[in-house]
VOPAGU-2260 file (C-alpha; in pm, 1 decimal, decimal comma):
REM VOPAGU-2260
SITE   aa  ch    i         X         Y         Z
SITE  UNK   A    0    9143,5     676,9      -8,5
SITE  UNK   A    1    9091,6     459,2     308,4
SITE  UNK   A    2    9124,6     165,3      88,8
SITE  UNK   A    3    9495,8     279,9     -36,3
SITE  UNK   A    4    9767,5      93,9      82,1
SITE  UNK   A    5    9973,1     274,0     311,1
SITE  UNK   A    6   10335,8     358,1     353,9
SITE  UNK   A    7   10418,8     485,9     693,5
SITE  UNK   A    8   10749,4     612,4     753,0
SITE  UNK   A    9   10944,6     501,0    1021,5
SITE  UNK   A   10   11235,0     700,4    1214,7
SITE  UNK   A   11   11523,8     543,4    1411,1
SITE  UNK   A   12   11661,4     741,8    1738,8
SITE  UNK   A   13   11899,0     543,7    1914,8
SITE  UNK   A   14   12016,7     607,7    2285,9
SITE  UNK   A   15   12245,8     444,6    2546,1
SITE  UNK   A   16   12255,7      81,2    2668,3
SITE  UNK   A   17   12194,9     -49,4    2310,7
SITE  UNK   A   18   11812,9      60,2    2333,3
SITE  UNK   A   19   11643,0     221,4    2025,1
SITE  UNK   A   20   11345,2     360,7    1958,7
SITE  UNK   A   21   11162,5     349,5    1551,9
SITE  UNK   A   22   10888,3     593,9    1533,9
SITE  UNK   A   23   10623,5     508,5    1302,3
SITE  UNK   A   24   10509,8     860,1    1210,0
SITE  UNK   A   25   10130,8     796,6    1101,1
SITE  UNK   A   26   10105,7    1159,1    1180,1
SITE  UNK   A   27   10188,9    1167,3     828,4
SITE  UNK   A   28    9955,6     981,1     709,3
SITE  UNK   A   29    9701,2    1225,2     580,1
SITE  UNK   A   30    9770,4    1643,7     602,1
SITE  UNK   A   31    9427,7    1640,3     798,8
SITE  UNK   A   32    9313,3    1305,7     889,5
SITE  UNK   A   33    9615,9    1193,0    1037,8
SITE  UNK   A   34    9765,6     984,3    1282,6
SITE  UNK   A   35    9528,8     717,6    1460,7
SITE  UNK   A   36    9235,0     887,7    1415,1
SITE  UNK   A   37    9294,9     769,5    1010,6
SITE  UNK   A   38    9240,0     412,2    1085,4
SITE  UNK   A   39    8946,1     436,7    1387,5
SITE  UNK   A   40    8798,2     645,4    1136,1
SITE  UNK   A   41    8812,6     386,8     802,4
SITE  UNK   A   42    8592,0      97,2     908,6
SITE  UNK   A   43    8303,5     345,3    1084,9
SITE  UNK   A   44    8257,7     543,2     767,5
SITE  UNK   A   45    8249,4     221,5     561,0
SITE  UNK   A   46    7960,6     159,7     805,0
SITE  UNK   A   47    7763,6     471,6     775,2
SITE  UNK   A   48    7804,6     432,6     418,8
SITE  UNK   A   49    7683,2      80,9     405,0
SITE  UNK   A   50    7403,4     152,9     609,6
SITE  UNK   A   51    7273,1     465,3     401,6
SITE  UNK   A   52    7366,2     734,4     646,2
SITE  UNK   A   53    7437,2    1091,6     499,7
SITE  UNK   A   54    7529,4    1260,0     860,8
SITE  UNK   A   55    7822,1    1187,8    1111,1
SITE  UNK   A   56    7759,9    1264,1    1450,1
SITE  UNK   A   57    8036,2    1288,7    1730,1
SITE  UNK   A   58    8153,2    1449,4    2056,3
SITE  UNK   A   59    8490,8    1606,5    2146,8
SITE  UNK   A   60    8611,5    1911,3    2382,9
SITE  UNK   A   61    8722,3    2244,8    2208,7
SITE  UNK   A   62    9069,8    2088,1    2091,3
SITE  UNK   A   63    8941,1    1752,4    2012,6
SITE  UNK   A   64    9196,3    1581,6    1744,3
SITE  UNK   A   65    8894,2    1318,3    1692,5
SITE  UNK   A   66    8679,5    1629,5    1590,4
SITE  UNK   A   67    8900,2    1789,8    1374,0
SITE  UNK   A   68    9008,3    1488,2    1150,1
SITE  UNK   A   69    8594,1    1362,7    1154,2
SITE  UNK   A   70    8511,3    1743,3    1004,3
SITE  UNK   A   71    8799,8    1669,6     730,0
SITE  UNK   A   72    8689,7    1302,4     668,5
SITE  UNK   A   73    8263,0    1422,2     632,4
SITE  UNK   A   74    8385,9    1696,7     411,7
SITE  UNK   A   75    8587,7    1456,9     141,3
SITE  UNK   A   76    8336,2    1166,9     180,7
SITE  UNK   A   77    8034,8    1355,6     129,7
SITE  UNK   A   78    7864,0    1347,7     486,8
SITE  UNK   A   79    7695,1    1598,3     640,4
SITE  UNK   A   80    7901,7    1632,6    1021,7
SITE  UNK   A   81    7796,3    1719,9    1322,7
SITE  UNK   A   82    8007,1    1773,4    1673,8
SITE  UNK   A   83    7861,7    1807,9    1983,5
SITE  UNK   A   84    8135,1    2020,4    2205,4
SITE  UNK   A   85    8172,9    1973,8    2599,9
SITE  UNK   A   86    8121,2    2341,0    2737,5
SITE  UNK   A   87    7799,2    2558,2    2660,6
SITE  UNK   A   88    7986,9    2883,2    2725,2
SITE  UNK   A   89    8188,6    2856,2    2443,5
SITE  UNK   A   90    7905,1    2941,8    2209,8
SITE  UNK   A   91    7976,5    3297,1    2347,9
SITE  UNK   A   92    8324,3    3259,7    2242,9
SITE  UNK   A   93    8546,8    3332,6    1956,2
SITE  UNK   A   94    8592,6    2952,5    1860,7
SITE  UNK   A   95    8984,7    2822,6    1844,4
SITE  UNK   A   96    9172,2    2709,0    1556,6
SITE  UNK   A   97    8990,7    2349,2    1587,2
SITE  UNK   A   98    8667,2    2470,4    1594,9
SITE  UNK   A   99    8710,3    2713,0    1324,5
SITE  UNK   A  100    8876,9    2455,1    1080,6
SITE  UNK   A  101    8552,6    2203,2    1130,9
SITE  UNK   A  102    8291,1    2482,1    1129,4
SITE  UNK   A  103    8414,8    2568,2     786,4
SITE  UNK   A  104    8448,5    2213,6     647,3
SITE  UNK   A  105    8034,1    2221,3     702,8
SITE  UNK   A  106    8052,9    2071,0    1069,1
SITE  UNK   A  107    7750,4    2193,9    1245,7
SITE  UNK   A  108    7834,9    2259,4    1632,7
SITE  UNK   A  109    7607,6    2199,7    1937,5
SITE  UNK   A  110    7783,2    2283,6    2256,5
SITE  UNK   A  111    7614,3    2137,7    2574,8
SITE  UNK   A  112    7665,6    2203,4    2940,4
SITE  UNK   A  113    7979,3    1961,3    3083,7
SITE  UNK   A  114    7679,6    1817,8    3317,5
SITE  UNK   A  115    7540,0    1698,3    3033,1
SITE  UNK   A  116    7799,5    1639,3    2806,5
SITE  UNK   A  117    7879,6    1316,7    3084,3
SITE  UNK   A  118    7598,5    1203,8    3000,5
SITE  UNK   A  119    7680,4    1136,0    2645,3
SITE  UNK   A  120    7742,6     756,4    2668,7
SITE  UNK   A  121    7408,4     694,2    2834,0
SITE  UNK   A  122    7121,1     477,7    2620,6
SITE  UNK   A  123    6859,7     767,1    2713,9
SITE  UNK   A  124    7071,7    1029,7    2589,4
SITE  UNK   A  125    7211,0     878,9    2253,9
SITE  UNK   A  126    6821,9     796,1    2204,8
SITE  UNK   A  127    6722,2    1168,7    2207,0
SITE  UNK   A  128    7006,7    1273,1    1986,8
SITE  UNK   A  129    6942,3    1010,9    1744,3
SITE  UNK   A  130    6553,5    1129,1    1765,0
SITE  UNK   A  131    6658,0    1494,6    1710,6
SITE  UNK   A  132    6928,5    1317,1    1406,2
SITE  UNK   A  133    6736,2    1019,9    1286,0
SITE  UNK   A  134    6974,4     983,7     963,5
SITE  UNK   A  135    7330,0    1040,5    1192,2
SITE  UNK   A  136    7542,6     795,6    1207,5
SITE  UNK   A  137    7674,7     828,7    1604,8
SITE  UNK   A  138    8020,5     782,4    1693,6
SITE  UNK   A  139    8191,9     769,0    2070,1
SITE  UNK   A  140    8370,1    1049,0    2196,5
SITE  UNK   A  141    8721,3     977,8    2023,1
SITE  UNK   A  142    8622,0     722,9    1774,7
SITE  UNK   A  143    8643,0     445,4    1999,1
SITE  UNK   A  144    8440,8     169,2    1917,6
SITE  UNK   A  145    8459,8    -210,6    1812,7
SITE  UNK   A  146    8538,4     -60,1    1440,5
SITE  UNK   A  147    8780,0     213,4    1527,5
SITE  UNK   A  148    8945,8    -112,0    1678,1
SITE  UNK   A  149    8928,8    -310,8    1381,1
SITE  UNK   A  150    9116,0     -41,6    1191,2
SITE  UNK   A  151    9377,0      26,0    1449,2
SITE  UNK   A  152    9472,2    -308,8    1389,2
SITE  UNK   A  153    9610,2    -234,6    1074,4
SITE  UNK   A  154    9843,0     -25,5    1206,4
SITE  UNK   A  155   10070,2    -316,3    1315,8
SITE  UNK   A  156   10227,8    -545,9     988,9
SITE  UNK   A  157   10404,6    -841,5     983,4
SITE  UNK   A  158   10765,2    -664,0     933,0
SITE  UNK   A  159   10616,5    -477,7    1319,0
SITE  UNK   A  160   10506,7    -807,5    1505,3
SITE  UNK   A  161   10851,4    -972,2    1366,0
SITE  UNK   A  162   11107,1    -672,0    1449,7
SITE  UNK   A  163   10997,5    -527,8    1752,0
SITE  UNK   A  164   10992,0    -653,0    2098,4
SITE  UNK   A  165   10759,9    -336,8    2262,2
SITE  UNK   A  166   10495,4    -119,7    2105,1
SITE  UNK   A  167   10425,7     200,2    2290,6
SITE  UNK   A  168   10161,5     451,3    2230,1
SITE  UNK   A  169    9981,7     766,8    2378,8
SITE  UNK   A  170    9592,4     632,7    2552,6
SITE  UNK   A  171    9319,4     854,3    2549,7
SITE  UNK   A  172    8998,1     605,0    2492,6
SITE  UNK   A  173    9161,6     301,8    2460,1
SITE  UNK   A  174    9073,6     218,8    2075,5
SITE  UNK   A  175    9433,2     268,6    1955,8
SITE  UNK   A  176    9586,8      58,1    2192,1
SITE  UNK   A  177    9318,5    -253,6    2174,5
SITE  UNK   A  178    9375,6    -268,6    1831,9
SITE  UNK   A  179    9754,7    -298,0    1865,0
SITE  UNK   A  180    9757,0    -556,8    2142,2
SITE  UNK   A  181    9488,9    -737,8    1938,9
SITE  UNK   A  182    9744,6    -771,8    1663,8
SITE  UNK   A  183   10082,9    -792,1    1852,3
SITE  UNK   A  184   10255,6   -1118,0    1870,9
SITE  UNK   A  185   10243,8   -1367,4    2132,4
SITE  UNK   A  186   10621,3   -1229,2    2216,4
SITE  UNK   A  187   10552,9    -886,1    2199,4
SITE  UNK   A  188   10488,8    -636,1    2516,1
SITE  UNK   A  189   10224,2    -337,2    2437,9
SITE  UNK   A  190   10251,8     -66,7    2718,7
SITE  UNK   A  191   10023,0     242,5    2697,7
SITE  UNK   A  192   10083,9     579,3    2844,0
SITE  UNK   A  193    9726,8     774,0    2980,3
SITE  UNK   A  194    9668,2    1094,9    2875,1
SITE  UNK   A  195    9449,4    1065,9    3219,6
SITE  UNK   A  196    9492,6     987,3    3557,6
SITE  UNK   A  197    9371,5     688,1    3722,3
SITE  UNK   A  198    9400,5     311,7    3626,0
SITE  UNK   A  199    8965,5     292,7    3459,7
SITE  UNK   A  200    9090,7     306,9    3130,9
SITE  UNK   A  201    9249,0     -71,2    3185,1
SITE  UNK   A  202    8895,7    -181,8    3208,9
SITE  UNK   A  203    8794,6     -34,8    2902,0
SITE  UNK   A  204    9094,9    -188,5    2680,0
SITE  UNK   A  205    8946,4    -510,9    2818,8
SITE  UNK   A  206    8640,1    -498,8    2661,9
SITE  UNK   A  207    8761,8    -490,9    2357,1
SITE  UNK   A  208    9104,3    -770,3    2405,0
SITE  UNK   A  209    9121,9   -1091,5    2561,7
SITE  UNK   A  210    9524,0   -1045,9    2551,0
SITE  UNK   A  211    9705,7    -952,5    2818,3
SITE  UNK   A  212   10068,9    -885,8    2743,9
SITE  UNK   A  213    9985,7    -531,7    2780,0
SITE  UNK   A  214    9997,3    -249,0    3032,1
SITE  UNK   A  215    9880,7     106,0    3114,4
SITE  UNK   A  216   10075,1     336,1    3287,9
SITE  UNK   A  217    9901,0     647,4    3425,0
SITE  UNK   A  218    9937,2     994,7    3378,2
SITE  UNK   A  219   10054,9    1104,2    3734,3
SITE  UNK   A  220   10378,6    1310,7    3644,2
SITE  UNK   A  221   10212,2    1631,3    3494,6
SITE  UNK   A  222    9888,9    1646,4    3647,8
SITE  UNK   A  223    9649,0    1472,9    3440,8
SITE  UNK   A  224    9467,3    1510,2    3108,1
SITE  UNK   A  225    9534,2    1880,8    2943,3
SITE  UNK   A  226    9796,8    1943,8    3238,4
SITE  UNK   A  227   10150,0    2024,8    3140,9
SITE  UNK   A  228   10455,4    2224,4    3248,6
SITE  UNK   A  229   10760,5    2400,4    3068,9
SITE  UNK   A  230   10957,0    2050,7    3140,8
SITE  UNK   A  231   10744,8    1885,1    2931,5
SITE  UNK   A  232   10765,5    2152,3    2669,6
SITE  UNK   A  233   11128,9    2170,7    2683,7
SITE  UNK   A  234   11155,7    1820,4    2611,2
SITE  UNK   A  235   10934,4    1882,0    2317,1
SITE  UNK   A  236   11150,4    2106,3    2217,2
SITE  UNK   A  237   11487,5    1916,6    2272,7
SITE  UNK   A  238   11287,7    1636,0    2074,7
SITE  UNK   A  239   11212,1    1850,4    1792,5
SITE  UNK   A  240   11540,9    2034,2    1764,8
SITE  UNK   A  241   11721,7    1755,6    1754,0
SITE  UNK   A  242   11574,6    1464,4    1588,0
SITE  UNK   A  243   11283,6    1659,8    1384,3
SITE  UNK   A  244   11000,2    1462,5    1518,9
SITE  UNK   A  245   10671,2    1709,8    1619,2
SITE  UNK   A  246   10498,2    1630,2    1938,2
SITE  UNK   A  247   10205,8    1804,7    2123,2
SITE  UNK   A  248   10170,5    1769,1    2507,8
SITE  UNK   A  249    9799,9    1635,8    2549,0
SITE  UNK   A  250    9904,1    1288,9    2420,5
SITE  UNK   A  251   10261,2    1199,2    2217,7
SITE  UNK   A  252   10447,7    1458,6    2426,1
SITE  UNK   A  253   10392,2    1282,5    2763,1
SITE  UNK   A  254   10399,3     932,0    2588,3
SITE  UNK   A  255   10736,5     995,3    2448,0
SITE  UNK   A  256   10874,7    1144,1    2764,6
SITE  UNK   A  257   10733,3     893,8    3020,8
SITE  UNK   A  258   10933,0     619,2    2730,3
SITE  UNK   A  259   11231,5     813,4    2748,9
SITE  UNK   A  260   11209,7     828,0    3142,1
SITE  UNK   A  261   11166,5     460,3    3098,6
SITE  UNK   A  262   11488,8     377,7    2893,5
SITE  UNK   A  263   11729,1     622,1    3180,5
SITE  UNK   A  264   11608,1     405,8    3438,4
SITE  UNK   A  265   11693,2      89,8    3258,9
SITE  UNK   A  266   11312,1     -70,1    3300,4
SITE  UNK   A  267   11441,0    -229,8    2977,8
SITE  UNK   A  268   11681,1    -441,3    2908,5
SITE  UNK   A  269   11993,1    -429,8    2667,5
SITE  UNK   A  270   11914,1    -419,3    2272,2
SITE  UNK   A  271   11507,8    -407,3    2384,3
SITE  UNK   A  272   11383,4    -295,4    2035,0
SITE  UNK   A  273   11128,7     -27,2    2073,4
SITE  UNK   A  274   10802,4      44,1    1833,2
SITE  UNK   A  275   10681,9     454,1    1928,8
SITE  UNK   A  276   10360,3     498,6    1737,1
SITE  UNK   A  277   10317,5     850,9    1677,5
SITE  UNK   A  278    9938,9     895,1    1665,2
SITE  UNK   A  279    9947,8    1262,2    1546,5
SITE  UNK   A  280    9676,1    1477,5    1707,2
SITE  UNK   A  281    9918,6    1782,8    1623,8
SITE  UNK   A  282    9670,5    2017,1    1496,2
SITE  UNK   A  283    9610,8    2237,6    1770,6
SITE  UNK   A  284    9981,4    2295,2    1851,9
SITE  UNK   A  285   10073,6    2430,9    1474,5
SITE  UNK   A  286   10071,7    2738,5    1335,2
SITE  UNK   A  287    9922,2    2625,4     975,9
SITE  UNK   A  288    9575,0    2588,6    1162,6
């Protein structure tokens, strides 16, 4: 399947000043692994095939999109998946749609203390856990990695570097948007919007693009990551009702609204053609799950 040729649908809202907006909706990519986490995904479980793993071993929080989509992708590849989950006390907890969905796909969970769970990108402690899981095949806490990159650059074709004169996405590691600013056009603008505050994730997209026609605005208008308020779910709603397009409000609700602010305070100018990748993640906000 990751070798298929995809076709991603696009959707066209249009607004004042002659600005537009095409959604490409790769949260209909796959029913399960969908959205971004479809192409960081591809290239890393080439690897672990390639290298003779049989286990997948990654980290999220309790509503981790990366988590969800890695128990799907283990369970129709044939791996064996583990997730280690921030927060020990929720071992003592009924688990959450998420957690129930990759439990029963065969994802073994390990829930450390938050203390520790920081500690997760450190050499000593990705030595003990590959110790403890000597045939797991480790990937960073939301697939981020120079291969995640390398697929997200196929979310970007020639018909997107040629029509568009911005891409926009949601940021949560930085993966997704290296990859698209690694395969934008010399003409084209990328501009990120943080599911975080603070500016630390710029120096993370730098490691992985010597580009700079990009930026990173911060997540200061709702709190930070996991913070939102009923104005941000009313415009999820407004968005919904009127133009059919499902967003969540960890990452592509605040993306799409911090855009929109964007466009009413004419940061761009006349007939700007806009590229809104939708990077799914919508699986803890539906019903079906």
């Amino acid at each position: 399947m990751f070798d298929q040729v995809l076709a991603i649908p696009y959707q066209k809202i249009s607004f004042a000043n002659d600005i537009s907006i095409t959604i490409k909706r790769l949260d209909l990519v796959h029913p399960n692994i969908s959205g971004n986490k479809f192409f960081k995904l591809k290239y890393n479980l080439m690897s672990a095939r390639q290298l003779g793993h049989n286990k997948l071993l990654s980290f999220g929080g309790a509503y981790s999109n990366h988590i969800f989509a890695l128990a799907h992708a283990a369970h129709e590849y044939g791996f064996h998946s583990i997730g280690v989950i921030r927060g020990q006390e929720l071992q003592h907890q009924s688990l959450n749609a998420t957690l129930t969905s990759a439990k029963k796909l065969g994802m073994q969970l390990e829930f450390i203390s938050r203390q520790d769970y920081r500690l997760k990108h450190t050499a000593e402690f990705l030595q003990q856990l590959q110790q403890r899981y000597p045939d797991a095949y480790i990937i960073p806490e939301g697939g981020s990695n120079a291969l995640a990159v390398q697929g997200c650059e196929e979310i970007l074709t020639d018909h997107d570097r040629e029509n568009f004169d911005v891409i926009c996405c949601a940021v949560g590691t930085g993966g997704t948007i290296s990859g698209l600013i690694n395969r934008s056009s010399a003409q084209q603008h990328v501009i990120g919007f943080s599911a975080l505050k603070g500016d630390f994730l710029k120096a993370e997209i730098r490691q992985w693009t010597t580009k700079n026609n990009w930026s990173v605005y911060s997540e200061e208008t709702f709190g930070g990551y996991g913070k939102f308020n009923t104005t941000l779910t009313d415009f999820i709603h407004a968005i919904q009702q009127q133009y059919e397009v499902p967003l969540e409000p960890i990452y592509t609700g605040k993306a799409f609204y911090q855009l929109y602010k964007l466009i009413q305070e004419n940061h761009f100018p006349a007939s700007t053609r806009i590229l809104f990748i939708h990077t799914g993640g919508l699986q803890a906000f539906t019903a079906s799950h």
